[in-house]
FIVEX-722835 format. One record per residue: x, y, z of N, C-alpha, C in turn; residue in three letters. Coordinates in steps of 0.02 Angstrom, whole numbers, padded with zeros to 5 digits, always signed. Layout:
N
XYZXYZXYZAla/...
***
This chain:
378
+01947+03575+02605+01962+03505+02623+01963+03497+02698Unk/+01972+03543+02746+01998+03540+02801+01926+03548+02836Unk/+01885+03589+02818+01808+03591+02832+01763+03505+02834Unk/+01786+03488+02769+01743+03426+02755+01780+03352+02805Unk/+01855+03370+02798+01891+03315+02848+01829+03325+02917Unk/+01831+03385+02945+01797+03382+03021+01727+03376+03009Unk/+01707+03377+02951+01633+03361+02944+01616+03284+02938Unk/+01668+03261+02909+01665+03183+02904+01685+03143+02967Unk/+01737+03192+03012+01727+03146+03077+01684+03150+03120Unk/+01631+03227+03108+01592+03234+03155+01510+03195+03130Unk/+01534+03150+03063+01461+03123+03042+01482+03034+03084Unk/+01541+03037+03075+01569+02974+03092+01525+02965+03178Unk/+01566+03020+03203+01562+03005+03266+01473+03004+03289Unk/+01419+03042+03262+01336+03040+03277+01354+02963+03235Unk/+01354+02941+03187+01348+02887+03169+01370+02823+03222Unk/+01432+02798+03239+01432+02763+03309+01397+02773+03383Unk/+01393+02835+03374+01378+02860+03442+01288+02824+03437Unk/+01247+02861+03391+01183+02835+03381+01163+02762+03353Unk/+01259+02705+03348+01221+02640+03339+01256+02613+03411Unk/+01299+02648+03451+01316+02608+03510+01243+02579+03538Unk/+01196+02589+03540+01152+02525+03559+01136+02474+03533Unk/+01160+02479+03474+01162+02410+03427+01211+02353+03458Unk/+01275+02402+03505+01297+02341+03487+01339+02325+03553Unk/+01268+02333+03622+01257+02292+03669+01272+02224+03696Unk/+01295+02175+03714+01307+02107+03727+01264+02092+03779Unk/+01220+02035+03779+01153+02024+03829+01176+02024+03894Unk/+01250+02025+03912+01277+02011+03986+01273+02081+04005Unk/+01286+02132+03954+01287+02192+04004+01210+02207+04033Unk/+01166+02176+04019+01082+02196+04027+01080+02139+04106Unk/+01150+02162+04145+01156+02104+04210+01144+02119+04268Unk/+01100+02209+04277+01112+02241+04329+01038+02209+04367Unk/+01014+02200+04411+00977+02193+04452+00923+02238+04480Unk/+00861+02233+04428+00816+02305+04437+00760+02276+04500Unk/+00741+02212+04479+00704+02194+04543+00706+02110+04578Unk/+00718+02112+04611+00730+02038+04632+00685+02000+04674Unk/+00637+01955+04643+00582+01957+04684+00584+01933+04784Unk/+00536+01933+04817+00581+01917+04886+00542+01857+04884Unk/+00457+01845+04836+00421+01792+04855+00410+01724+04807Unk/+00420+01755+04726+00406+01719+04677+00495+01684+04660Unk/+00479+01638+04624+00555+01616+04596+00541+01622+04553Unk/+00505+01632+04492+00486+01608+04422+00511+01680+04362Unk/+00547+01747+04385+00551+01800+04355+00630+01837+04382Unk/+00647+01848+04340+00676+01912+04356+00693+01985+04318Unk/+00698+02037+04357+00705+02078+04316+00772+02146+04293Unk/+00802+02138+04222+00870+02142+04247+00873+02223+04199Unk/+00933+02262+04221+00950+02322+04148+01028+02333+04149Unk/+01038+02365+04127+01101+02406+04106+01086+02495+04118Unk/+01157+02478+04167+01167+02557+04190+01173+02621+04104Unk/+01119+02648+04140+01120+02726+04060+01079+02690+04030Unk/+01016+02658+04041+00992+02625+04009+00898+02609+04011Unk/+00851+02648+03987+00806+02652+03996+00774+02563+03984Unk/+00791+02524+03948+00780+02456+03919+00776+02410+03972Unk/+00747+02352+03987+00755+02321+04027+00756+02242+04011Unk/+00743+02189+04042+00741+02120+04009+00729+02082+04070Unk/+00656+02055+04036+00611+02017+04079+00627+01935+04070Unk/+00659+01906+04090+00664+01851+04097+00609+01798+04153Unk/+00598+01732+04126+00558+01689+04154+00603+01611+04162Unk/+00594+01597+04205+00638+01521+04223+00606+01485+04217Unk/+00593+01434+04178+00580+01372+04203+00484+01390+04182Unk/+00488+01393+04136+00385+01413+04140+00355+01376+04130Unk/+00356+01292+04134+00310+01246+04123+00331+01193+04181Unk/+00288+01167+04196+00296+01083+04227+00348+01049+04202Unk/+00415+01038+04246+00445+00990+04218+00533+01017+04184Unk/+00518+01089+04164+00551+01111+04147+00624+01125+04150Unk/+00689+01117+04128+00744+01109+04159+00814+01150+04144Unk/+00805+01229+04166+00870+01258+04127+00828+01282+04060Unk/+00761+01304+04082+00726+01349+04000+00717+01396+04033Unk/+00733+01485+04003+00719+01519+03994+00688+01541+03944Unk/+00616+01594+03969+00589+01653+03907+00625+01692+03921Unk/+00631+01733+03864+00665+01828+03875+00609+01838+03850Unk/+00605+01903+03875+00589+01975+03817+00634+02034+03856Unk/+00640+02060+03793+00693+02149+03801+00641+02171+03783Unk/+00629+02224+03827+00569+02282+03806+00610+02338+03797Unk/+00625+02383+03729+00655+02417+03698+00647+02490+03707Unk/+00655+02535+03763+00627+02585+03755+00687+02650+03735Unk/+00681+02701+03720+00709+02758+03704+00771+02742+03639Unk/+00722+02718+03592+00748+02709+03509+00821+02646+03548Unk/+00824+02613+03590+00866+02550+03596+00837+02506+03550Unk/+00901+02468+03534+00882+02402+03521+00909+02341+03539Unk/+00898+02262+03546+00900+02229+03577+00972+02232+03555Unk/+01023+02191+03616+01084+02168+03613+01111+02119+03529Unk/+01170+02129+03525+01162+02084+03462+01166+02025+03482Unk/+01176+01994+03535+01166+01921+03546+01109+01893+03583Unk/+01051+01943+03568+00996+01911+03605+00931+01877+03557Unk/+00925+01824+03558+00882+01772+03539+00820+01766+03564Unk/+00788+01812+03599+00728+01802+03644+00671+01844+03595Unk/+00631+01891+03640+00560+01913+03610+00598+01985+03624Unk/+00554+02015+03575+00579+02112+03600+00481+02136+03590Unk/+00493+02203+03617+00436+02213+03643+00448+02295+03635Unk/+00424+02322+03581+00456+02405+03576+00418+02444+03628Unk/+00443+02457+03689+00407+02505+03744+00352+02482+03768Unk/+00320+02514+03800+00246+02475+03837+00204+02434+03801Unk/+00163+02374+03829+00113+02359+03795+00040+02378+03816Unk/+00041+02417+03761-00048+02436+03757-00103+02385+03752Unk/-00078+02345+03693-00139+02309+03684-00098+02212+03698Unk/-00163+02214+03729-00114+02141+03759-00159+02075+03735Unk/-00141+02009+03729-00183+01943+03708-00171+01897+03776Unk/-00219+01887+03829-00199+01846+03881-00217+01765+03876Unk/-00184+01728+03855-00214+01632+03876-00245+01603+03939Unk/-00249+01656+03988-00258+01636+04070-00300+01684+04110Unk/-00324+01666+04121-00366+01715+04153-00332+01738+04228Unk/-00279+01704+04241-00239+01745+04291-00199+01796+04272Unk/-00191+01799+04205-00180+01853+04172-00202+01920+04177Unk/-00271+01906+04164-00306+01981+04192-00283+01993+04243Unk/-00306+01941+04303-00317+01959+04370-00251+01988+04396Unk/-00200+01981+04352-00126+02028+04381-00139+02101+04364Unk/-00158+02098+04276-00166+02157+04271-00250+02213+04289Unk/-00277+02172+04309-00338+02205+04346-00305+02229+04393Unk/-00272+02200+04445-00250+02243+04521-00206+02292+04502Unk/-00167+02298+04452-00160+02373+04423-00192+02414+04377Unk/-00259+02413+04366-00294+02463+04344-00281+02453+04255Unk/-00294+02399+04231-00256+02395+04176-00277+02360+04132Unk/-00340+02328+04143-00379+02279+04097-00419+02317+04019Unk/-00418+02373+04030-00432+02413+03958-00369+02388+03901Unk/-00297+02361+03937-00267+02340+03891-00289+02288+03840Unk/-00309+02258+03889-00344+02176+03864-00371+02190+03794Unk/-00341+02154+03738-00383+02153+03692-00425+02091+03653Unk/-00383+02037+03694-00387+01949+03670-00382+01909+03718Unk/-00423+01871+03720-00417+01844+03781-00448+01745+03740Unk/-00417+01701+03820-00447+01631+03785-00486+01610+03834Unk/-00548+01602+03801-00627+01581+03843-00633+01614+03874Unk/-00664+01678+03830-00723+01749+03870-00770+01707+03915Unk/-00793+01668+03903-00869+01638+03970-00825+01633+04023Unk/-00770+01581+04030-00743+01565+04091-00712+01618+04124Unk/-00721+01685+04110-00685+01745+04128-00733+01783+04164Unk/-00716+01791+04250-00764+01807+04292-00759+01897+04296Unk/-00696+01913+04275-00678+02001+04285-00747+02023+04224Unk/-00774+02077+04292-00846+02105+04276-00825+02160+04202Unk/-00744+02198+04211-00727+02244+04151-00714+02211+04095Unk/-00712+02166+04094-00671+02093+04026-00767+02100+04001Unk/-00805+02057+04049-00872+02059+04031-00919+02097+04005Unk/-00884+02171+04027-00914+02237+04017-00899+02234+03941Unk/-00845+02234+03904-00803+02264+03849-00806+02177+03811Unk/-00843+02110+03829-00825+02076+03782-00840+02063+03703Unk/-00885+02129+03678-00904+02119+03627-00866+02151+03578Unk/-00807+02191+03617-00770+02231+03574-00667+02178+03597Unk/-00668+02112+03627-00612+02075+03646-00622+02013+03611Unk/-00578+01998+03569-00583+01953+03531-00561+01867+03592Unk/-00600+01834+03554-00593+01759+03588-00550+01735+03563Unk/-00485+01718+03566-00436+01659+03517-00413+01613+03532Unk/-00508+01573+03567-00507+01498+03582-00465+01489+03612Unk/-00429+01401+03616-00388+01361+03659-00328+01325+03646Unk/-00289+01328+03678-00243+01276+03655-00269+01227+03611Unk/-00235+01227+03553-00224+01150+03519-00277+01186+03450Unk/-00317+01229+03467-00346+01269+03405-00374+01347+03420Unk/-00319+01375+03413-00313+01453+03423-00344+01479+03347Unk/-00378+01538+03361-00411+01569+03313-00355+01618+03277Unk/-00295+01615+03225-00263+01665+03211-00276+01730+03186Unk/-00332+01713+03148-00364+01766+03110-00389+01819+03177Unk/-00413+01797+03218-00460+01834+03268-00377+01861+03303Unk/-00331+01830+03333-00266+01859+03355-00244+01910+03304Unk/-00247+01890+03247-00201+01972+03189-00272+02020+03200Unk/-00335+02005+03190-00359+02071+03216-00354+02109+03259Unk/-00323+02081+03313-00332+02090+03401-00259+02158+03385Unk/-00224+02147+03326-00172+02175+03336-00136+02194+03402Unk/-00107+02128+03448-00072+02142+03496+00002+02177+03496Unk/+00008+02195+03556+00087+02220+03542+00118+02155+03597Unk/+00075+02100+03617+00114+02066+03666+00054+01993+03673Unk/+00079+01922+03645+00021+01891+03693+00062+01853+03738Unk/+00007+01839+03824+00046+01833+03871+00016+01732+03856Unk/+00080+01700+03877+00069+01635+03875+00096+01607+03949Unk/+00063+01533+03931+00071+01476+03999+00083+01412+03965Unk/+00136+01371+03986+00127+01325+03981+00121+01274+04017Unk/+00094+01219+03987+00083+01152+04075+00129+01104+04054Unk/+00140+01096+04013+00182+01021+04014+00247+01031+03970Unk/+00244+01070+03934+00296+01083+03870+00293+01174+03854Unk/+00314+01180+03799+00299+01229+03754+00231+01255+03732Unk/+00220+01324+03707+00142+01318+03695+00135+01331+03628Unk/+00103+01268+03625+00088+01271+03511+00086+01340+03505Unk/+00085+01397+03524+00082+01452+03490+00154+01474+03457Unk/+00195+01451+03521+00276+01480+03486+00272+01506+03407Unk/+00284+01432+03394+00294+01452+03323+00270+01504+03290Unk/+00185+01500+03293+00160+01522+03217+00150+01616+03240Unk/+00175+01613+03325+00182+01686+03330+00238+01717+03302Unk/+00294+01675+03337+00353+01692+03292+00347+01719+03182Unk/+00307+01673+03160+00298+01680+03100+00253+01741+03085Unk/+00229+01766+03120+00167+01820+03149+00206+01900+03150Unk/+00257+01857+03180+00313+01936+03205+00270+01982+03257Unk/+00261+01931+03325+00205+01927+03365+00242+01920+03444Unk/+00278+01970+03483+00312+01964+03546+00256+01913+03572Unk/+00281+01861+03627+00258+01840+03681+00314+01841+03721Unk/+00261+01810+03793+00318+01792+03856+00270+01758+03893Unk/+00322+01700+03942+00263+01666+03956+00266+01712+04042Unk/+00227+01696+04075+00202+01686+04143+00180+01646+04160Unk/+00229+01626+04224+00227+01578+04276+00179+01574+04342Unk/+00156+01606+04341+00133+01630+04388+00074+01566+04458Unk/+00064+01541+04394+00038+01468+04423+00075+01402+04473Unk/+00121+01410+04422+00187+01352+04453+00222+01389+04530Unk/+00197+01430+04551+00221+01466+04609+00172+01419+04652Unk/+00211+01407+04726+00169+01359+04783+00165+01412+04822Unk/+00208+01475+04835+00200+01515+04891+00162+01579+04866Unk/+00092+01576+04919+00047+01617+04910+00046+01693+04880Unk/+00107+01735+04899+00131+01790+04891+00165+01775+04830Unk/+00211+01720+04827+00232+01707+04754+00199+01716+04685Unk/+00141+01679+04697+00109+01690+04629+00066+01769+04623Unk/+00065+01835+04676+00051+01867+04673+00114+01911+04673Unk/+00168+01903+04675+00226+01953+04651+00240+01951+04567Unk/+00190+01899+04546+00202+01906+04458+00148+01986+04442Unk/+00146+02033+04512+00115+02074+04468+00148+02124+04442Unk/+00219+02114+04480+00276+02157+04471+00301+02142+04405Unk/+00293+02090+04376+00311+02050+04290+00271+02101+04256Unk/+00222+02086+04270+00163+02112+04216+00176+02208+04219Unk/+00175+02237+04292+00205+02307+04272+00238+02330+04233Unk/+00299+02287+04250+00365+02292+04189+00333+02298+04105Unk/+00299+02254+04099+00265+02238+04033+00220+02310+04005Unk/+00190+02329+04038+00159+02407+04063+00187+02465+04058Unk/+00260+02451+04087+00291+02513+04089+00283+02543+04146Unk/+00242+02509+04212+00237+02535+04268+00262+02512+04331Unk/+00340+02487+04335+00356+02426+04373+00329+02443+04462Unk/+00348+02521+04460+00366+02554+04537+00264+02548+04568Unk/+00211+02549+04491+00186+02532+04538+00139+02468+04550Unk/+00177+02414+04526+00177+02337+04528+00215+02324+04592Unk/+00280+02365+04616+00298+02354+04674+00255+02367+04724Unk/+00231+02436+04718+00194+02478+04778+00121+02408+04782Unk/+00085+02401+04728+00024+02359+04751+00047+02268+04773Unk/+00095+02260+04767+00117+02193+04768+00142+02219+04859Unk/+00154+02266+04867+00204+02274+04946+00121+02277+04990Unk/+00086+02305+04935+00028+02317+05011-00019+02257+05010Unk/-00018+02214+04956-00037+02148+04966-00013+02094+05012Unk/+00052+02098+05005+00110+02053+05052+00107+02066+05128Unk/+00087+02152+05141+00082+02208+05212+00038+02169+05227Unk/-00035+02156+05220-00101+02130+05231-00088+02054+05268Unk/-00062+02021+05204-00059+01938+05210-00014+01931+05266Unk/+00033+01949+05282+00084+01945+05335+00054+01958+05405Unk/+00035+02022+05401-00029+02050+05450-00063+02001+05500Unk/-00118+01971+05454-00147+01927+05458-00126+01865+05484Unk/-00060+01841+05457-00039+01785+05467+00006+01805+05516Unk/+00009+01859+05553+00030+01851+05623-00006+01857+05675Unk/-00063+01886+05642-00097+01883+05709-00142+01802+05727Unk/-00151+01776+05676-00160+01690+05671-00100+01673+05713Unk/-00042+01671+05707+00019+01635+05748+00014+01661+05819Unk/-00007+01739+05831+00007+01746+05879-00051+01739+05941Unk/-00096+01714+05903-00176+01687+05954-00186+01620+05943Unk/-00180+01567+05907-00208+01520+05897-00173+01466+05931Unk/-00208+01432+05967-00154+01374+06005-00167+01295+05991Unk/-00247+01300+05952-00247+01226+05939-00268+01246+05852Unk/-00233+01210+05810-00252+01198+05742-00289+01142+05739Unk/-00358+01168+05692-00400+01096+05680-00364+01066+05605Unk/-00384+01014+05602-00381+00974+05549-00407+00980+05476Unk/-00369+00972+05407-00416+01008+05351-00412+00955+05323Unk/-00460+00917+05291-00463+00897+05211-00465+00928+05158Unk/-00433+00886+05094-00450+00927+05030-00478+00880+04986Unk/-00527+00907+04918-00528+00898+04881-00594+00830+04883Unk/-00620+00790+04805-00668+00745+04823-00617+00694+04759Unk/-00645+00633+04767-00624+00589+04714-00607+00607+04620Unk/-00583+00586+04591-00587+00594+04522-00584+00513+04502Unk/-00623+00475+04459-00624+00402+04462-00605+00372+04527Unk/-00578+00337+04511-00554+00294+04600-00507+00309+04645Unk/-00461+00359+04610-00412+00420+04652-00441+00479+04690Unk/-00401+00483+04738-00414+00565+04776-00331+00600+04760Unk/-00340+00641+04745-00267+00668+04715-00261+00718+04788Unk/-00215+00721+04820-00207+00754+04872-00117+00793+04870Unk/-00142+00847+04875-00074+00912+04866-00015+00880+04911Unk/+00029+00917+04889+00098+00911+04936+00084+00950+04999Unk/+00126+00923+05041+00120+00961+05105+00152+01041+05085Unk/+00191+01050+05063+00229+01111+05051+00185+01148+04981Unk/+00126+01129+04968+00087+01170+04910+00058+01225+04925Unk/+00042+01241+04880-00004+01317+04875-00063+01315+04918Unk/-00112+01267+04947-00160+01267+04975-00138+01242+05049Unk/-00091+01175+05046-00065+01192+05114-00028+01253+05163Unk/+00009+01284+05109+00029+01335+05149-00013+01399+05162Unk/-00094+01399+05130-00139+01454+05152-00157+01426+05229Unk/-00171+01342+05210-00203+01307+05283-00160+01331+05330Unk/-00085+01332+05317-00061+01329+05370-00051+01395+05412Unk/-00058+01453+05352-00074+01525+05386-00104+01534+05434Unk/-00168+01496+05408-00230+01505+05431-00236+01480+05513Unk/-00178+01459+05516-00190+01410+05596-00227+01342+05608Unk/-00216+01295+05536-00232+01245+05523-00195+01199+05527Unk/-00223+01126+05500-00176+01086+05508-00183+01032+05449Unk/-00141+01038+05370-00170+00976+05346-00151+00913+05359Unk/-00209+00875+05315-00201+00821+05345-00176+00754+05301Unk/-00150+00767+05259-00097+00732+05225-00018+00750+05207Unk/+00027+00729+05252+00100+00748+05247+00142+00717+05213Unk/+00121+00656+05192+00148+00605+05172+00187+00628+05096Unk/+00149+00657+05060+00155+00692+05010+00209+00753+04997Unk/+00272+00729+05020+00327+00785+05025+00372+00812+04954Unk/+00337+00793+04898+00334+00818+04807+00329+00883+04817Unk/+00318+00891+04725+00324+00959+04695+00240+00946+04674Unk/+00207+00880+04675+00135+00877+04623+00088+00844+04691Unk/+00038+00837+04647-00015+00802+04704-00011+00735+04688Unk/-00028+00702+04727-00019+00611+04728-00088+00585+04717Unk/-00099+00514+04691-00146+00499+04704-00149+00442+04771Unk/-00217+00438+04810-00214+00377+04888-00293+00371+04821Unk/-00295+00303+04848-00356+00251+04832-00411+00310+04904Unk/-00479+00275+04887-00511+00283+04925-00542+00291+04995Unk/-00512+00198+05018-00507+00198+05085-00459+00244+05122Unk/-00396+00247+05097-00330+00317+05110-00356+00346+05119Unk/-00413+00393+05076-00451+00466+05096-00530+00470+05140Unk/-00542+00398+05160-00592+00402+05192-00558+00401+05270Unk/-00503+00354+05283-00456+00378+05340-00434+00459+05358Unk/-00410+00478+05301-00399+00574+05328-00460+00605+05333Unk/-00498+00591+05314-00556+00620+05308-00593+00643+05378Unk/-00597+00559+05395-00645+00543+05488-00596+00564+05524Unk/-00527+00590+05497-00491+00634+05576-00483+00712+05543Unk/-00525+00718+05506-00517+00806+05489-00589+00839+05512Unk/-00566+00885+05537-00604+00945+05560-00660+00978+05513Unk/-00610+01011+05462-00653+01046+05410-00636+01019+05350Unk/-00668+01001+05298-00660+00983+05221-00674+01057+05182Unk/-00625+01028+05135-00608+01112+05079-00604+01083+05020Unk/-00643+01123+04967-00625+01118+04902-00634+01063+04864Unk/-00711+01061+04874-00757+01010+04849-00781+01000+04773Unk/-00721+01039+04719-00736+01028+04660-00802+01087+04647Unk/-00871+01034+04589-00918+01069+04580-00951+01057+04639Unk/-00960+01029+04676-01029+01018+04732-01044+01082+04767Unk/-01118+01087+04739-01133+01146+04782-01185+01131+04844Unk/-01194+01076+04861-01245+01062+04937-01190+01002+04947Unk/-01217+00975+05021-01195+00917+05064-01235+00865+05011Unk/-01288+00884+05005-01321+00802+04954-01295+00779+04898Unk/-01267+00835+04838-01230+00827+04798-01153+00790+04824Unk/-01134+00803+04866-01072+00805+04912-01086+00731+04931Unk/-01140+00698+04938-01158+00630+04970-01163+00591+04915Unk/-01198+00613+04875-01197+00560+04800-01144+00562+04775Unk/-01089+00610+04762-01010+00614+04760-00983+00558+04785Unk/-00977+00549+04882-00928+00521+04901-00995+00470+04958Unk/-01045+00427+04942-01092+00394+04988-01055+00385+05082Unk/-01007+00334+05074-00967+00309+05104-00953+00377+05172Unk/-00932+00435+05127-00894+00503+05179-00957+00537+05255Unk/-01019+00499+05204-01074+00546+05257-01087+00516+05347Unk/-01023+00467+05337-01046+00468+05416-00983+00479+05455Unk/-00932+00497+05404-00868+00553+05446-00901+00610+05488Unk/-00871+00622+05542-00897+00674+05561-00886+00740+05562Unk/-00826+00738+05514-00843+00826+05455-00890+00851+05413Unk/-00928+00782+05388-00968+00779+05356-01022+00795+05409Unk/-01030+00742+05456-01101+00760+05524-01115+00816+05525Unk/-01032+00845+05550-01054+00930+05560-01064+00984+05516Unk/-01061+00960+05467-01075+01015+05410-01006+01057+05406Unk/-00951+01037+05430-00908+01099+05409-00863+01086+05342Unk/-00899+01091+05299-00893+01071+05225-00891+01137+05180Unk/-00842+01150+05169-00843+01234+05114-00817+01197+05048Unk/-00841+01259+05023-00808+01250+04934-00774+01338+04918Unk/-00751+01323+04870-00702+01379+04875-00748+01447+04782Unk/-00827+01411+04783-00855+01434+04719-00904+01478+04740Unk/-00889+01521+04779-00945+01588+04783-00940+01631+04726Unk/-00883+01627+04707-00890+01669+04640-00882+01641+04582Unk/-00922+01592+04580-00915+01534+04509-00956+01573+04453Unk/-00956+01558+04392-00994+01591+04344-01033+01546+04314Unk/-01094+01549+04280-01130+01488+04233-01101+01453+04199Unk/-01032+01480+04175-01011+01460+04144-00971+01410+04148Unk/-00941+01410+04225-00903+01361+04274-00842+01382+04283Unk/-00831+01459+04264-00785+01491+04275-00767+01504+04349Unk/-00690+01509+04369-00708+01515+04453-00658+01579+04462Unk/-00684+01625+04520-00658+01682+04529-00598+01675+04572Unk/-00600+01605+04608-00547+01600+04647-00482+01577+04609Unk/-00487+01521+04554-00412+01551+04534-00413+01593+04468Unk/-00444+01646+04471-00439+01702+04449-00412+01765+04487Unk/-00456+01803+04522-00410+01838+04567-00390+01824+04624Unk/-00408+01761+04634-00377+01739+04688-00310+01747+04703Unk/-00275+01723+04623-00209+01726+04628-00186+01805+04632Unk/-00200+01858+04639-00190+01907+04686-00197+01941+04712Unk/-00251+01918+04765-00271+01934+04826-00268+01864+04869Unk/-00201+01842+04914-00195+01796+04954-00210+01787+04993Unk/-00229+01871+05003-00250+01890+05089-00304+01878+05093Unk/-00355+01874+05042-00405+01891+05050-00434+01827+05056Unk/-00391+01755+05026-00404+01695+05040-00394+01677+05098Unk/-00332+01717+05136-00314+01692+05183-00376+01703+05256Unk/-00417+01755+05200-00467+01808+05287-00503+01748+05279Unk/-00528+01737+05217-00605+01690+05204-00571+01621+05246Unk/-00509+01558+05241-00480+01522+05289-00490+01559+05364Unk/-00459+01598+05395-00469+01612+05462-00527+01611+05493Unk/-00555+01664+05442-00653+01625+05465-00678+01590+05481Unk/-00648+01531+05433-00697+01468+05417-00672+01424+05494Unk/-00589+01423+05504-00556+01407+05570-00557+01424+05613Unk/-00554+01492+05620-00560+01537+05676-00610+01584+05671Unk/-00653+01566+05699-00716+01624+05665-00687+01697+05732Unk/-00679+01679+05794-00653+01726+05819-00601+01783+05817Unk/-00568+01774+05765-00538+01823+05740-00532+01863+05649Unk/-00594+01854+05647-00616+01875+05573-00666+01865+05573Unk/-00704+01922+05561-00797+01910+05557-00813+01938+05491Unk/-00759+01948+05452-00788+01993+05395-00825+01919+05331Unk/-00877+01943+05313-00902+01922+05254-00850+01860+05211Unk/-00869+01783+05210-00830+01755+05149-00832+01779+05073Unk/-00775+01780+05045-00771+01792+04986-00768+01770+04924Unk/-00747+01695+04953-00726+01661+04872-00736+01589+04913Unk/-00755+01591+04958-00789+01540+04988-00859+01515+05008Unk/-00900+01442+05012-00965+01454+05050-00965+01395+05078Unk/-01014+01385+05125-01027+01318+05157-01063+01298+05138Unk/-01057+01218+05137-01107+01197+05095-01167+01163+05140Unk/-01231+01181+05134-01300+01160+05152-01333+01095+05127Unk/
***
């Protein structure tokens, strides 16, 4: 009897001992594994003795107010907290389903696109390894009619989502799927480095955070670089325009956006401030034929690929004299037939590399290297 008493406490005790991870509370998962310095849209948190971690996302759509995604990625036989309501994710994901093609482009700069197994609109997808391998990556179409059948073949262990205005019709019927997602934000970021520190998200997702840090630090090393030696030579900033009409609007960015603050790296100057939002505004016509005749260089001309196309576009613009001078770029050197564009593809992480092709175009004197995701238009 005295044998079996200590046998029964010693089954007791492997028995608690091997469910104490059961029975976790989501606050202790409060420790601070990485805190981004550039993005707001992530963080990444664990618990001390604790291989598990929990990827949280703020706010992942337009508009959004006090929403969080989770996912707990579960590693070393853990399991999620008992009060956690989010996505779980058992250990790395191998095989992944992306909605975005900035998706890849995070996990391309870590060596990682063999994960890829699903992706939405193979044509509009400029990564040459996605193209290489698309006959063996399933397509599962678009919002509003996703292919499910083609997703349960894809057998993901993770699909990565975006949303723009709300929720993404997928929730649900993944949930019913028994189908982890998480979204990424990575878009809704205005600061350049921001939307390229979501590569440190996607590591995590990998299982490789330390080296999502290391390529995210020597991306940031570069862009900074660069953007000091712009501050510390440039004494007159020219003037930028953006963008061409859509019906009778010109939608023109916030001063504090994602494209103003490359201009402004760059040793530029835009040329609509008025616009001190989170979105782009629309000015009527005459509004943008005024910024126009006092800007220097025009950027980001949509599809137009010549000045003539560019003239039947906007008739009225061709006797600005940004237009005279031809200093008219578009940002589609690496466009695809398909009308896929490489710039917000990997653009979103490589900032620097937007930022060299800007200095160029402004300062040709201090950057002679080759444009990249830019051309002028003829």
């Amino acid at each position: 009897m005295k044998n079996l008493h200590h046998t029964l406490i010693l089954a007791l005790t492997l028995l608690f001992s091997c469910g104490s991870s059961h029975t976790d509370n989501l606050s202790d998962f409060s420790e601070n594994l990485y805190t981004p310095s550039e993005a707001s849209g992530f963080s990444i948190t664990g618990k001390d003795g604790s291989e598990s971690t929990l990827l949280t996302v703020s706010n992942p759509w337009q508009g959004a107010d006090s929403v969080a995604s989770r996912l707990f990625i579960a590693r070393a036989g853990d399991e999620a907290p008992l009060s956690f309501t989010g996505q779980i994710l058992d250990g790395e994901a191998k095989r992944i389903v992306t909605t975005s093609s900035t998706h890849i482009a995070l996990l391309d700069a870590l060596g990682a696109t063999d994960r890829v197994v699903g992706v939405s609109g193979i044509n509009y997808i400029t990564n040459p390894e996605i193209q290489k391998r698309r006959d063996d990556i399933a397509d599962i179409g678009y919002e509003g009619n996703f292919d499910y059948e083609a997703l349960l073949a894809a057998n993901p262990d993770i699909v990565l989502l975006y949303g723009v205005n709300g929720a993404s019709s997928m929730e649900n019927k993944l949930r019913e799927l028994d189908i982890p997602y998480i979204y990424i934000g990575d878009y809704l970021e205005e600061s350049p480095l921001g939307k390229a520190e979501w590569i440190v998200a996607i590591a995590e997702i990998i299982g490789d955070r330390s080296k999502g840090e290391e390529t995210f630090d020597a991306i940031a090393g570069r862009y900074n670089e660069l953007k000091k030696k712009v501050s510390d030579s440039v004494i007159e900033a020219p003037s930028v325009m953006l963008n061409v009409p859509y019906g009778d609007s010109w939608f023109m960015p916030s001063a504090d956006s994602y494209m103003a603050r490359l201009i402004k790296d760059a040793g530029a100057d835009y040329v609509y401030k008025k616009n001190t939002g989170n979105s782009s505004l629309p000015i009527d016509l005459e509004g943008a034929y005024t910024l126009a005749s006092q800007a220097d260089f025009w950027l980001n001309t949509d599809q137009m690929t010549s000045l003539s196309t560019l003239a039947a576009k906007c008739p009225k613009f061709t006797d600005t004299r940004v237009f005279r001078n031809g200093y008219v770029y578009n940002n589609t050197l690496r466009a695809n037939a398909a009308g896929g564009n490489d710039f917000f593809e990997s653009g979103i992480t490589h900032p620097e590399i937007i930022l060299r092709d800007l200095v160029g175009i402004f300062h040709p004197e201090l950057s002679n290297a080759p444009l990249y995701y830019y051309k002028k238009l003829k």
